[in-house]
C-alpha positions as CSV (number, residue, x, y, z in Angstrom):
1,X,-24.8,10.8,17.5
2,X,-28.3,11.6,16.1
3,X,-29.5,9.9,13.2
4,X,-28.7,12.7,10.3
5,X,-24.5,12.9,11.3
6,X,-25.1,8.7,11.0
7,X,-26.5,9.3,7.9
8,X,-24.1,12.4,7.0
9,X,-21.3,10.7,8.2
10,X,-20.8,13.6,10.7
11,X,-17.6,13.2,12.6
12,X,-17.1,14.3,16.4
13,X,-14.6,17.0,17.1
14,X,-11.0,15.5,16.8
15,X,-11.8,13.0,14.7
16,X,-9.9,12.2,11.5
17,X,-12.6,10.7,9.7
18,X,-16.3,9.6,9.5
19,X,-17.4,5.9,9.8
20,X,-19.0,6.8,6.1
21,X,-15.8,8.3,5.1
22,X,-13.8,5.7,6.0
23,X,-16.0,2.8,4.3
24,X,-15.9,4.9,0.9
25,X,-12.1,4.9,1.0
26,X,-11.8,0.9,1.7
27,X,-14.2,0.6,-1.4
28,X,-12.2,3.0,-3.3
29,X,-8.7,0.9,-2.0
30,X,-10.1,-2.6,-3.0
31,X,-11.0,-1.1,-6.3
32,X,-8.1,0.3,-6.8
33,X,-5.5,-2.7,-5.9
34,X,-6.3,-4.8,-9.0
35,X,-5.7,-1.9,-11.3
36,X,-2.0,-1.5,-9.4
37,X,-1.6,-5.4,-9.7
38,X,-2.6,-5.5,-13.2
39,X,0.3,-2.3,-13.7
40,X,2.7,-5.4,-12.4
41,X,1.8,-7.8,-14.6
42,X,2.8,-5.7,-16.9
43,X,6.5,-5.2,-16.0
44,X,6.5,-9.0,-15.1
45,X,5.4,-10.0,-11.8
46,X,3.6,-13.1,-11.6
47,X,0.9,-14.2,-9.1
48,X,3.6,-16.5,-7.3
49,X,6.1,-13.3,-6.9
50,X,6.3,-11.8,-3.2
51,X,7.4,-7.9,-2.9
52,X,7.7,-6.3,0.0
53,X,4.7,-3.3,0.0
54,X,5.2,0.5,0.4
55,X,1.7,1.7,2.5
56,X,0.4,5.0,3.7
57,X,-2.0,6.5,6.1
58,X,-2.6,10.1,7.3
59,X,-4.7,10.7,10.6
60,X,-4.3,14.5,13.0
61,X,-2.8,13.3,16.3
62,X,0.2,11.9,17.1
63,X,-1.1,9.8,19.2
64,X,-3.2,8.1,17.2
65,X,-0.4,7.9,14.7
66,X,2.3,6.3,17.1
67,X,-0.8,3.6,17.7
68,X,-0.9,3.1,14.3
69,X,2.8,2.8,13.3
70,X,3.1,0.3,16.6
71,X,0.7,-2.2,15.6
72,X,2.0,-2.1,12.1
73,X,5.7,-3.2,13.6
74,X,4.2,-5.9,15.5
75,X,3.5,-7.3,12.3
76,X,6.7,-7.1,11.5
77,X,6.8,-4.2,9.2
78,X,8.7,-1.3,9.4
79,X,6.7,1.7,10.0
80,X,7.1,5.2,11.2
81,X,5.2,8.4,10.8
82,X,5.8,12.5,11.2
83,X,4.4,15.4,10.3
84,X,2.8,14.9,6.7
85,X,4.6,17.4,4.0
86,X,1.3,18.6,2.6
87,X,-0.5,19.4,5.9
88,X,1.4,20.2,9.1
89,X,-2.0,19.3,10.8
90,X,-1.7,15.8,9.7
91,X,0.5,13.1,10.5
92,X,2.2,10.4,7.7
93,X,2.5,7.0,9.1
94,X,4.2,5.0,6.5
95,X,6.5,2.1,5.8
96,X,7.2,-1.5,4.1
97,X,5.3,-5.0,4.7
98,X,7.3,-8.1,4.7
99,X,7.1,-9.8,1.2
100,X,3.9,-10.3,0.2
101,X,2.5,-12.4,-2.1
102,X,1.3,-10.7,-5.5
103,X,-1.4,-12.7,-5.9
104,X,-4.3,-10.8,-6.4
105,X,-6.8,-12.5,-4.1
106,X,-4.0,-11.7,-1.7
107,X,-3.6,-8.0,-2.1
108,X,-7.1,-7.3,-2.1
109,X,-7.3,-9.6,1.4
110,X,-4.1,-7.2,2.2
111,X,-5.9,-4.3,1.4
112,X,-9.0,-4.6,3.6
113,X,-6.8,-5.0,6.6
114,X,-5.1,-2.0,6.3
115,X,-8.2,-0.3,5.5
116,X,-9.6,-1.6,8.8
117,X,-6.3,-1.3,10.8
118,X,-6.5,1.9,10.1
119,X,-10.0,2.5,10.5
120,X,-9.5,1.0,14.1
121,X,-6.8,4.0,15.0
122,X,-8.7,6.7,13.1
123,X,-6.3,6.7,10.2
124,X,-6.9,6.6,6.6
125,X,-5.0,3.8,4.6
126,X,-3.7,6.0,1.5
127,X,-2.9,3.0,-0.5
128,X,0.7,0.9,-1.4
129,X,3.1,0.5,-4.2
130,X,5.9,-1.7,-4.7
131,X,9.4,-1.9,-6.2
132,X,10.4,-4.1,-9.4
């Protein structure tokens, strides 16, 4: 990789997404969760409330997808992925975390590594939501 597609963030052929790509969307995630937490507060859910979290990720093999979805069921979560609705090139991997605490340290904590879980698997975290 020559210096420009490092400063670019030029991707190799059959990858999802760029190292630089990637970072901007965990920034944009952390930023994101306290405005989603805040939404919570306002329909009641206190910092010592645990929910069970709704994530997404999208990626363009299967393979990488099935990785995904596998490592996220070792923690315990259910998780499965297909072909995404939008884009029959890309692949869905989503599911529900065991209860988590809404704490807001905690979410952003909870964020991260599923920016970087995915990251790991060339798969894009597309964010979480919750029940109430």
């Amino acid at each position: 990789m020559g210096i420009f597609d490092k400063i670019f963030g030029s991707k190799d052929p059959g990858q999802y997404r760029s190292e630089v790509d990637l970072a901007a969307n965990r920034a944009k995630q952390i930023e994101m969760s306290p405005q989603t937490v805040a939404a919570l507060r306002e329909h009641g859910i206190t910092d010592e409330k645990t929910l069970p979290l709704e994530f997404f990720f999208y990626t363009n093999s299967e393979e990488k997808a099935s990785k995904l979805s596998n490592e996220l069921a070792a923690l315990e979560y259910s998780s499965s992925y297909g072909n995404s609705a939008h884009n029959r090139k890309e692949f869905l991997i989503n599911g529900w975390s065991t209860p988590i605490q809404i704490d807001e340290n905690r979410i952003l904590q909870w964020t991260a590594d599923m920016c970087d879980r995915g990251a790991k698997h060339d798969c894009e975290f597309d964010g979480w939501g919750t029940s109430v």
